[in-house]
N, C-alpha and C positions, 0 to 999 in steps of 0.2 A: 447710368453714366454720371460723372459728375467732372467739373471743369478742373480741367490740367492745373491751374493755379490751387483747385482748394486740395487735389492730391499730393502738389509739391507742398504746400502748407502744414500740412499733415503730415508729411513726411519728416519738416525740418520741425514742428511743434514733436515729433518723437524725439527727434535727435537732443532736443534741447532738455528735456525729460529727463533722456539717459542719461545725458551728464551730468545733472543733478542729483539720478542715482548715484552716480560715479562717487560726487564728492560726501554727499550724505549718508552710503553705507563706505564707507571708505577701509572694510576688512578683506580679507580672502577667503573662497570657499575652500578651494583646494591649491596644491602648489601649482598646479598647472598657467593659472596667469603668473604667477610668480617669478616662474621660469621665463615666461612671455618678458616681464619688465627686465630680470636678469640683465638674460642677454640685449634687451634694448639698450639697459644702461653700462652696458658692457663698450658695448660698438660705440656709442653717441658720445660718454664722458670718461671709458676707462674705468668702469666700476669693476671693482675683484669677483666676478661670479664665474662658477664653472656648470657651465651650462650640462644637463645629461646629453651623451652623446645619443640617445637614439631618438634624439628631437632634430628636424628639420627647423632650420632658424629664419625658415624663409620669409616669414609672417614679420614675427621681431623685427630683422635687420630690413626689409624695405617698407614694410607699413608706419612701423613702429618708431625705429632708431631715429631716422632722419625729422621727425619731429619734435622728439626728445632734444635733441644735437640744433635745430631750432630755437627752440625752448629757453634752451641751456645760452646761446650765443645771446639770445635777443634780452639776459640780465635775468630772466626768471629765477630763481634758488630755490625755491618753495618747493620739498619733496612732494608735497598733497599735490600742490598745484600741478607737478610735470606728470605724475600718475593721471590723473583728471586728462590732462592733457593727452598722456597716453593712449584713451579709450576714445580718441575723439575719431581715428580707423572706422573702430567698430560700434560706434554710434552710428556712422556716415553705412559703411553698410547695410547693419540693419534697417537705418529709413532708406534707400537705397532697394531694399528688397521688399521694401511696403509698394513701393512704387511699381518695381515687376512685379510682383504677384496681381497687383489690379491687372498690367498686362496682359499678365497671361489667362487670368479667367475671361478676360476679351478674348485673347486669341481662341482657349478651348471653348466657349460660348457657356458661360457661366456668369451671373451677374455679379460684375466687377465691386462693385459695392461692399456684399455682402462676406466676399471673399479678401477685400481690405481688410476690416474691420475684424473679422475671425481671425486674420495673422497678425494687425498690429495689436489687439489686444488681448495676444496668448502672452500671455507670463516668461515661455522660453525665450526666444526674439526680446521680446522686451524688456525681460531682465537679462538674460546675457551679453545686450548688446549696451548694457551698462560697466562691462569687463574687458578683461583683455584677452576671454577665450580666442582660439583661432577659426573656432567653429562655425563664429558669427559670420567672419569674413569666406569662410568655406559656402553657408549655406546661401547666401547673397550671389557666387558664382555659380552654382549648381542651378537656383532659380532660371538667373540670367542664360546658361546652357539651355536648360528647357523651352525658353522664351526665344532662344536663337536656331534651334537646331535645324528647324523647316528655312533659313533664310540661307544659313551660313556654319552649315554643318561642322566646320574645319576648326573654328572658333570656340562652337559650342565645346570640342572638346581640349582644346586648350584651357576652356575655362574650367573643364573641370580635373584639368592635369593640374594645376592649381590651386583646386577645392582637395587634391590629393596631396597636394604639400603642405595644407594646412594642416590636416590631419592625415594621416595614413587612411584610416578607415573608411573615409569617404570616396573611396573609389567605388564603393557598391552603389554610388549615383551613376557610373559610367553605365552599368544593364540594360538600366528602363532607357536612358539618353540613345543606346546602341538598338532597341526593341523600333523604340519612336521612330529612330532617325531612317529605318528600313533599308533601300536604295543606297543611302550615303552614309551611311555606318560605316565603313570605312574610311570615312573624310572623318568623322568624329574619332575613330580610333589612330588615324595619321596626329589630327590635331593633339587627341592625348596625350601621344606617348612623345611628342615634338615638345611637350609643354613640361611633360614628366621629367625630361630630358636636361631639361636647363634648369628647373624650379628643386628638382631634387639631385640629378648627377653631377649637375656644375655645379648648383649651391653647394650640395656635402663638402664637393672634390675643393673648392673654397676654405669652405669654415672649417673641415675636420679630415682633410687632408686625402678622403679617396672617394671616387664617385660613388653615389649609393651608401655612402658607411651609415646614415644612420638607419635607413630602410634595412638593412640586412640585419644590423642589430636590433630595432625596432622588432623584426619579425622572428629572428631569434629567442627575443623574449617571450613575447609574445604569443609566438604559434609551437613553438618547440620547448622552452622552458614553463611556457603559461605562469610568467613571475607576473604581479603588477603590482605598482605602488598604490596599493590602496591597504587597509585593514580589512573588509571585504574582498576576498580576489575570484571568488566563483562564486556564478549567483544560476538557478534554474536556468532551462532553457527557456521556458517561458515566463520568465522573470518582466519582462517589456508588457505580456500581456497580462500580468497581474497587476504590472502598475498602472496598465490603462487609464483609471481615471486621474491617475494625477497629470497626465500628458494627452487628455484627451476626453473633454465633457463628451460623457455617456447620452445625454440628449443630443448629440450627435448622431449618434447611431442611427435614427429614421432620416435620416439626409443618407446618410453613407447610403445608404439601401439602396434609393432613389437613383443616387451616380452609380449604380453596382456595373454597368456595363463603360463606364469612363474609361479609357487610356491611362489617366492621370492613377489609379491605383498602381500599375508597376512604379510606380516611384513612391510608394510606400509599402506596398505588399516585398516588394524585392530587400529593399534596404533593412526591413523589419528583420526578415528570413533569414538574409547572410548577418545582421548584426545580433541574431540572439545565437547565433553558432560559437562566438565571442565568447568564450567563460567571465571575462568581465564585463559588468553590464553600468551605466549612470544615465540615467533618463535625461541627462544633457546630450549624451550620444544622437536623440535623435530629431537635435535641431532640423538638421535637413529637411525632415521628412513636413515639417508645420506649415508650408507652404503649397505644397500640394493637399495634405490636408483641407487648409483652409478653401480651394478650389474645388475641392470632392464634396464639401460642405456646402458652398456655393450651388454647384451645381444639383445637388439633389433639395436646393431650399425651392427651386422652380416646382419641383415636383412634386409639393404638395398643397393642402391649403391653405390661405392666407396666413387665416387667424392661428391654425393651428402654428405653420413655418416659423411665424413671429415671436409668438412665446417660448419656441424649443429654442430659437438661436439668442433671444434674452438670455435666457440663462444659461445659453453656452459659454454664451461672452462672460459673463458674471462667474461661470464655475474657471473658465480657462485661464481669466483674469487673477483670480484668487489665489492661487499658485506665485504671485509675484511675491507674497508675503515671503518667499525660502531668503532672501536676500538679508534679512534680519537673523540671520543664522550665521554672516560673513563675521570674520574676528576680527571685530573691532575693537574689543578688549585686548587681545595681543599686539593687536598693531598700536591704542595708546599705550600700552606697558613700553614696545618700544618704543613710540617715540620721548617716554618719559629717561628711560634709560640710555637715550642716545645721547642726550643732552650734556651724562656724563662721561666728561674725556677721560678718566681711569677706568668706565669698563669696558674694558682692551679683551674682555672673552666672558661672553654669553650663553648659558644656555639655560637653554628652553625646552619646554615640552613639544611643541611643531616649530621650528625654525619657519617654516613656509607661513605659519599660522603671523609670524610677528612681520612677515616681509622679509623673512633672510634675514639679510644685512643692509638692506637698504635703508635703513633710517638710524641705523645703528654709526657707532665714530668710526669713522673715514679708517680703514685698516682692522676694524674692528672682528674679531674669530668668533664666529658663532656655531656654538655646539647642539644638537638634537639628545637632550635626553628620552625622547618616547613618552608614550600615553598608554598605558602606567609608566610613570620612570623608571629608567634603566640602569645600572653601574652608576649610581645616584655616587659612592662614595671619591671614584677617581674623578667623575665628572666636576663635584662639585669643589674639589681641590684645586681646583685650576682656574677656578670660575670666580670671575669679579663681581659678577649677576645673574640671578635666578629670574625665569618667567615660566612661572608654573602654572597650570589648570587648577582652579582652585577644588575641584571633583576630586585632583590627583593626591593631594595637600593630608594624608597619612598621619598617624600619627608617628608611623615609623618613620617617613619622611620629614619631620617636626624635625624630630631628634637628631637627626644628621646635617640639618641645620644651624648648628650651634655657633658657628662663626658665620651668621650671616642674620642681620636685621630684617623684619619686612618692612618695607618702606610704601608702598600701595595698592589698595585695591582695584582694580577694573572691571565696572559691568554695564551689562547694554541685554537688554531684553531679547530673550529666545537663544543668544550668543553665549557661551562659555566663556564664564568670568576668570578671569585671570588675577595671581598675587604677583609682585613683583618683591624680591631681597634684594640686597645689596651686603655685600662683604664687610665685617664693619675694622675699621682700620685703625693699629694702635697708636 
């Protein structure tokens, strides 16, 4: 055990971390926070974004907007700074969920300690909750579900009616939550779908005009078209368990052994199951599950001996940890290109190789039309007709693509270690 004060300490010394993540890798990995900021800056200042409809904007418009729309009032202008500001959500959750998970290895009788420590310093939690995924704040409720179920069954699943509007897929927490809760499993399933109710039928019937629109689109895609925006769209079925080690130090494994008769495995055995049935797979998908982990961790460190238990969870920490490096991967070279390029009031339409990769249009001039040429480029020749600036991958940078550059200067390069360097042209004008 250790004193409440050096837990909460611990929890805000994370928080204060992340946000220095926040401002320090200040790229994107994928469009998905992008979309988060979007529609923040949509709702809070009126930014032009068109949010995809089969996003629940429930995370954005009350975690998100309402700080931005602070932000913005109290003189701020600084884009970095209201992004930074953006993640301060899911900073606060993630440490938020350092704090239950000690909880909860109290409550399942596992040394609280050891089961901090395994979750605040996994890489996922700790780098994602430098972002503006929705997942952080999904897996912060799911926890708290678990931590609630035996007091306040009704709650617990509210709360994870709400880990389901952050993401759709997180309802595979609702199983093990309905296993646990036994007796009151139907107080949890009232609570869900009471939660589900307002967070997704009222939010949609809101933002996009019918209850459920984007859940039925969402699953549309999804489970009946199997489209996804990714460049990878199908990956094995056991795709999760081949990446085990990057989502789970292998010196884990004689801990796990040790908890093999724990409870706390349906909240990872289950979510694993239903989430590699998924044909799209990203080992961020399985935030969730790093909490209870770090608890089955926990609990099987009793079960062995001293010397040995200490040096396997040393370099747990140190393998689970090492995985924070992915964040030097965020494009931060796209995002300087633009904001190098936003600076100028004639380029009135941009494009790029990931629009998501430079922040959309978020840093781009106020009105500003940004085009996605792809990765390789695409219809490079009408795109570039129209186009007052180029933000290329400098991988993409052809020589056939040279050549079609002819009325266009390059004007800068952008790089940053482990990240895709970017050139940036400009149109040059007679």
């Amino acid at each position: 055990m250790i004193p409440r004060r050096a837990l909460y300490a611990l929890a805000a010394v994370n928080a204060a971390l992340q946000l220095w993540l926040a401002h320090h890798f200040y790229g994107f990995l994928t469009g998905d926070e992008v979309e988060v900021l979007g529609e923040s800056f949509r709702l809070a200042v009126g930014f032009d974004y068109g949010t995809w409809d089969v996003r629940n904007t429930f995370v954005a418009d009350v975690f998100v907007a309402p700080l931005i729309w602070i932000a913005t009032h109290a003189g701020i202008t600084s884009l970095s700074a209201l992004i930074v500001i953006a993640t301060i959500p899911f900073a606060i959750a993630s440490s938020l969920t350092i704090v239950l998970v000690y909880k909860l290895a109290v409550r399942w009788n596992a040394p609280p300690i050891i089961a901090t420590l395994l979750f605040a310093l996994h890489w996922l939690p700790l780098g994602f909750g430098s972002t503006t995924y929705p997942r952080v704040i999904a897996t912060c409720c799911i926890t708290a579900a678990a931590l609630m179920v035996e007091r306040n069954a009704f709650v617990a699943g509210a709360l994870t009616g709400v880990a389901f509007a952050d993401r759709y897929s997180e309802i595979v927490y609702l199983i093990p939550l309905l296993i646990i809760a036994r007796r009151r499993a139907w107080q949890v399933a009232t609570g869900a779908i009471g939660s589900i109710a307002i967070t997704v039928g009222v939010f949609d019937w809101v933002r996009w005009g019918a209850p459920f629109s984007s859940l039925r689109k969402f699953a549309q895609l999804t489970l009946v078209e199997r489209d996804f925006a990714s460049r990878v769209k199908h990956q094995s079925l056991f795709w999760y368990l081949e990446m085990l080690p990057r989502w789970c130090a292998l010196t884990l494994l004689p801990f796990f052994w040790k908890a093999r008769r724990s409870q706390t495995w349906w909240f990872v055995l289950i979510p694993l199951a239903l989430l590699s049935l998924i044909a799209h797979k990203e080992v961020r998908y399985l935030q969730g599950v790093i909490p209870f982990l770090a608890v089955l961790g926990a609990i099987g460190f009793t079960g062995m001996k001293r010397n040995v238990a200490i040096a396997l969870l040393a370099i747990s920490l140190v393998w689970n940890l090492w995985g924070i490096r992915f964040l030097e991967h965020e494009s931060r070279p796209a995002v300087a290109a633009a904001r190098f390029v936003g600076r100028d009031p004639h380029a009135r339409v941009v494009a790029s190789s990931q629009p998501w990769a430079c922040g959309d249009k978020l840093y781009l001039t106020r009105g500003a039309k940004a085009i996605e040429l792809g990765t390789p480029p695409q219809h490079v020749d009408e795109i570039f007709a129209e186009s007052d600036a180029v933000i290329l991958y400098e991988s993409d940078v052809t020589p056939a693509i040279t050549a079609k550059l002819g009325a266009f200067r390059k004007e800068a390069v952008f790089r940053a270690p482990r990240a895709r360097d970017v050139i940036v042209y400009r149109r040059q004008r007679q």
